[in-house]
N, CA and C of each residue as an Amber inpcrd file, in Angstrom:
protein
   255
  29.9040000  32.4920000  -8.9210000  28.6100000  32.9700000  -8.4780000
  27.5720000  32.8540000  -9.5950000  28.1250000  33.0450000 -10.7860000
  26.7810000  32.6920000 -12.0500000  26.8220000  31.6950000 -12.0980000
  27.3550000  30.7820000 -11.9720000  27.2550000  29.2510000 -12.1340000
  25.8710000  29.1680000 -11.2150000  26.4170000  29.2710000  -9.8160000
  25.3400000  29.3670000  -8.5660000  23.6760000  29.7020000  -8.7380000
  23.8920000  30.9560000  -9.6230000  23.0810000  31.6440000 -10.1790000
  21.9330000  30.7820000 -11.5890000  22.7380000  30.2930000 -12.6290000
  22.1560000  29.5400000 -13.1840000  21.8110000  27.6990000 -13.0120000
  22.1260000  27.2860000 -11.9510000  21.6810000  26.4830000 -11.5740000
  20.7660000  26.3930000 -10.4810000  20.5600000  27.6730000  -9.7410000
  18.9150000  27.5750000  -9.2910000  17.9340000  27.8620000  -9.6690000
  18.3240000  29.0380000 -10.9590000  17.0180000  29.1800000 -12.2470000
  16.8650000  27.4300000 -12.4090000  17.8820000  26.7100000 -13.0680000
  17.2780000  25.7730000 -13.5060000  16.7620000  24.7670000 -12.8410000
  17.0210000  24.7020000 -11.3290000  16.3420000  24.1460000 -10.4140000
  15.0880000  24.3420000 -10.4490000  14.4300000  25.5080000  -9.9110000
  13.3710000  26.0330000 -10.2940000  12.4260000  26.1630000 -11.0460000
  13.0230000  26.2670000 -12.2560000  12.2040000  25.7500000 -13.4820000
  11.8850000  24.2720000 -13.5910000  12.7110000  23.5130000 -13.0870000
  12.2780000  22.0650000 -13.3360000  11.2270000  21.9350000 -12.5950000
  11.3880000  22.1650000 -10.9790000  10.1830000  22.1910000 -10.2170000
   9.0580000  22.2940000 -10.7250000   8.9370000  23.8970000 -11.1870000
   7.6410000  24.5150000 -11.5650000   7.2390000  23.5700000 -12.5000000
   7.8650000  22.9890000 -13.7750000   7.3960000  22.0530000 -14.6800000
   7.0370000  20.7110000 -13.9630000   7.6500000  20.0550000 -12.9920000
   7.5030000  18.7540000 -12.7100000   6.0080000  18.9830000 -11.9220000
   6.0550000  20.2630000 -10.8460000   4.5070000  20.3710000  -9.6340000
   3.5650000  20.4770000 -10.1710000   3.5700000  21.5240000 -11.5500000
   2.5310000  21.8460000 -12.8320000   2.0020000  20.7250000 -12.9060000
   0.3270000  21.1390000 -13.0630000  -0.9060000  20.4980000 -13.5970000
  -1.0260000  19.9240000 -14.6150000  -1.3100000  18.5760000 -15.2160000
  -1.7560000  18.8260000 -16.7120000  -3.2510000  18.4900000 -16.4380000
  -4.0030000  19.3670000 -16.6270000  -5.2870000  19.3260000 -16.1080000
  -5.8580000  19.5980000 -18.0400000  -6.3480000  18.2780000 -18.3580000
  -7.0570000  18.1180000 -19.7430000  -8.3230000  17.3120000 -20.1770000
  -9.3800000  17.9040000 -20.8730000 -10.3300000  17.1680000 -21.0830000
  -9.8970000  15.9670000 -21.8890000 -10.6390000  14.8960000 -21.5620000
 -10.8670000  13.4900000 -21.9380000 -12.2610000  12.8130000 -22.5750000
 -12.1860000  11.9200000 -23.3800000 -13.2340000  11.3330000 -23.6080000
 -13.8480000  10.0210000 -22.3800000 -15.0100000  10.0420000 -22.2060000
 -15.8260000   9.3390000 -20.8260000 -15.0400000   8.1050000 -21.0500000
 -14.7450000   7.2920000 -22.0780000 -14.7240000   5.9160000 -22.1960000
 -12.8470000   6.1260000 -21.2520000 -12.2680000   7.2540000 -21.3860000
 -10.7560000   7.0220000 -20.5640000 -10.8670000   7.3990000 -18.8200000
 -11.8710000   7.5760000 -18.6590000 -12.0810000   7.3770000 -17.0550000
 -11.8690000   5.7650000 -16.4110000 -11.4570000   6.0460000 -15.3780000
 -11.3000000   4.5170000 -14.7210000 -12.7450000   4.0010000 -14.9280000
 -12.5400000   2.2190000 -15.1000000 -13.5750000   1.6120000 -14.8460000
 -14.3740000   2.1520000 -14.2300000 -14.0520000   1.9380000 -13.3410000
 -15.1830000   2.2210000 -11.8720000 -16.2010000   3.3580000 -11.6880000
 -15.6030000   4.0660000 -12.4520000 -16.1820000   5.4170000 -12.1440000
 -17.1150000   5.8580000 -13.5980000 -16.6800000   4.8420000 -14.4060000
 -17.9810000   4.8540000 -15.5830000 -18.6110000   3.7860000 -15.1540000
 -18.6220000   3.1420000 -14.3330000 -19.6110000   2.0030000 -14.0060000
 -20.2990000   3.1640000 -12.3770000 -19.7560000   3.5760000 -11.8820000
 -20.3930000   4.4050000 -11.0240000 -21.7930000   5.5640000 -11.9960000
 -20.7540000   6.4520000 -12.3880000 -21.7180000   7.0350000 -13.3280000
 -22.7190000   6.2690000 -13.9100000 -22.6870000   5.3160000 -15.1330000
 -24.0090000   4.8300000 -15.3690000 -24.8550000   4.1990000 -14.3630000
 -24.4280000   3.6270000 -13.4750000 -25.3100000   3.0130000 -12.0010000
 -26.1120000   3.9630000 -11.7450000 -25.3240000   5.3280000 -11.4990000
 -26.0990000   6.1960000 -10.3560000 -26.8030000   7.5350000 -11.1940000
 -26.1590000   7.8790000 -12.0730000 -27.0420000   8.8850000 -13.1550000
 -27.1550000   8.1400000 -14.4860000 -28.2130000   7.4280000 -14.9050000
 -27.9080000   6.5340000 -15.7210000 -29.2700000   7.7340000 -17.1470000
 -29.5470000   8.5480000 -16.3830000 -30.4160000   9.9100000 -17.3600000
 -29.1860000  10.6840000 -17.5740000 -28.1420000  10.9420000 -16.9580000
 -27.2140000  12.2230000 -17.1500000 -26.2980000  11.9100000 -18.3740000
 -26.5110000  13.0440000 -18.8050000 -25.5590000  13.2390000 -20.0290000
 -23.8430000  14.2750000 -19.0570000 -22.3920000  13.5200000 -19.5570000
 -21.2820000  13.8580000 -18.9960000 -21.2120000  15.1030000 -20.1140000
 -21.2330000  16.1900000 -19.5100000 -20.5730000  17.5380000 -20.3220000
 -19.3180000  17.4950000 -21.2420000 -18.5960000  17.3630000 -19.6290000
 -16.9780000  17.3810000 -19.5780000 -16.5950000  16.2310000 -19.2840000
 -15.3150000  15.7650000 -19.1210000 -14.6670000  14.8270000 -18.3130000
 -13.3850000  14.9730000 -18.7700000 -12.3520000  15.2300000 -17.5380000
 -11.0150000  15.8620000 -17.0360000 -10.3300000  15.4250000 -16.1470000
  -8.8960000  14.8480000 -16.6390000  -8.3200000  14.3580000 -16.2840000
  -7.1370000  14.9500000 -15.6660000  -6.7300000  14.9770000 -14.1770000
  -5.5490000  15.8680000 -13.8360000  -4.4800000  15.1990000 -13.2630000
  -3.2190000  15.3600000 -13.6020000  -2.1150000  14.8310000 -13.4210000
  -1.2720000  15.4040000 -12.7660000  -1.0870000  15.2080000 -11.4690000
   0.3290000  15.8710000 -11.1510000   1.3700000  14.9850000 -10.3370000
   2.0420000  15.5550000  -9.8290000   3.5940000  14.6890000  -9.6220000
   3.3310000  13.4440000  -9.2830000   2.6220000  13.4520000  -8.3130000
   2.5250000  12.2470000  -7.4740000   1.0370000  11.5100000  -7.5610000
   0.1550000  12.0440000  -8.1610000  -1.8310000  11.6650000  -8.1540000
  -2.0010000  11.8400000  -9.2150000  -3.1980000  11.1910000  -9.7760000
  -4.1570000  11.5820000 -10.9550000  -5.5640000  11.7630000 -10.1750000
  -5.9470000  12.4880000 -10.8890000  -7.6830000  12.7620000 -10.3070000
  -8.2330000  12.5740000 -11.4330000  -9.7780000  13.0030000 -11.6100000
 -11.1950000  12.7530000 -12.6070000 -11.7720000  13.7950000 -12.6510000
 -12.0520000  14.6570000 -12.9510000 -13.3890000  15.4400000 -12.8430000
 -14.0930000  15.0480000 -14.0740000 -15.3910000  15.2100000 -13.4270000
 -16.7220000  15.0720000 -14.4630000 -17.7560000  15.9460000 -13.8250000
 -18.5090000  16.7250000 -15.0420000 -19.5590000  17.3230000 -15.5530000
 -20.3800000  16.8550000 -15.8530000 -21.8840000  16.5200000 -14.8470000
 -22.4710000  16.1700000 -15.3820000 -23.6700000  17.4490000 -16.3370000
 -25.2210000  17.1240000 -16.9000000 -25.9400000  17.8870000 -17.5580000
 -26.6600000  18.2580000 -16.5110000 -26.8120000  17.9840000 -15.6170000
 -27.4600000  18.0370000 -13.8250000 -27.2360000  18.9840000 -13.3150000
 -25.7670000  19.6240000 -13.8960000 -25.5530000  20.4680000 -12.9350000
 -24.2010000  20.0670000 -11.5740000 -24.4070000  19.0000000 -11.1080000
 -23.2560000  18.3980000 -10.6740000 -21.9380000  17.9100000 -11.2770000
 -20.7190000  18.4160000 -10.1330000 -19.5320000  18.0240000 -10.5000000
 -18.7500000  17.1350000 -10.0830000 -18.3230000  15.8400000 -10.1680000
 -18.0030000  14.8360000  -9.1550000 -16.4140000  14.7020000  -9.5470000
 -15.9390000  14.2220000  -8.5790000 -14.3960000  14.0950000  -8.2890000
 -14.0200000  12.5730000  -8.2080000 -13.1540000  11.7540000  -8.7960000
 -12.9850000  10.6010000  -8.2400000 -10.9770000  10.4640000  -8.7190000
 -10.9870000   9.4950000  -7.5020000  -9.5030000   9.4990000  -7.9830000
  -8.8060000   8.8180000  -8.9760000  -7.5330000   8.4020000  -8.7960000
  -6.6190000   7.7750000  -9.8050000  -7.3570000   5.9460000 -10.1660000
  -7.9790000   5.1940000  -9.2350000  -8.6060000   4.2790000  -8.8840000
 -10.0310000   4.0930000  -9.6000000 -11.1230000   5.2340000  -9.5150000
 -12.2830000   5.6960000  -9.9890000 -13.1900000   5.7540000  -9.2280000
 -12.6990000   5.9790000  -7.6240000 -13.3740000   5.8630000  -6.5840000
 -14.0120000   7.4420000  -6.3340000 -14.9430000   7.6580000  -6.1340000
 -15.8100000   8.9540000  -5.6210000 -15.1260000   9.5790000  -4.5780000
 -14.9560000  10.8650000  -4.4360000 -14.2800000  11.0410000  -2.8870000
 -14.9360000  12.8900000  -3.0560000 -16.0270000  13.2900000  -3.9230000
 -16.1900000  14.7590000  -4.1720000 -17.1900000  15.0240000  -4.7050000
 -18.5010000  14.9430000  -4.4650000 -19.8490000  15.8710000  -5.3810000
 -19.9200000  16.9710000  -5.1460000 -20.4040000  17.8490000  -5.8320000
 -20.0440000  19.4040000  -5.9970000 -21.6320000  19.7050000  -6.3170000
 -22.3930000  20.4660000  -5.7100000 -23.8340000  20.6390000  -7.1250000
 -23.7290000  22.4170000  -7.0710000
């Protein structure tokens, strides 16, 4: 039964580590192409605050901050799919 016992702690724990976020700021130039060629196209006055990169099991996402006030989302690709103001 402890056997039982310590192998669904460690089940569990792997989970929680593998589903876990790594949600970390980045420098603009490690965003997908696209989405620094989006950005300068379309706010080519905005200064990027932030820019954050999130990783989890199966996706990567983008977030960016702009000085605007807006927050845009793009995915693993650098495609737009989220403005926030």
């Amino acid at each position: 039964m402890k056997q039982i016992t310590i192998l669904i702690t460690v089940i569990v724990a792997l989970t929680v580590t593998l589903v876990s976020c790594d949600d970390k700021p980045i420098p603009v130039e490690q965003l997908p192409v696209a989405a620094q060629t989006y950005l300068q196209a379309t706010y080519p006055d905005s200064k990027v605050l932030i820019a954050k990169k999130d990783s989890e099991l199966f996706s990567t996402t983008y977030e960016v901050k702009l000085d605007n006030g807006l927050e845009l989302s793009f995915d693993s690709d650098g495609l737009l799919y989220d403005v926030d103001d």
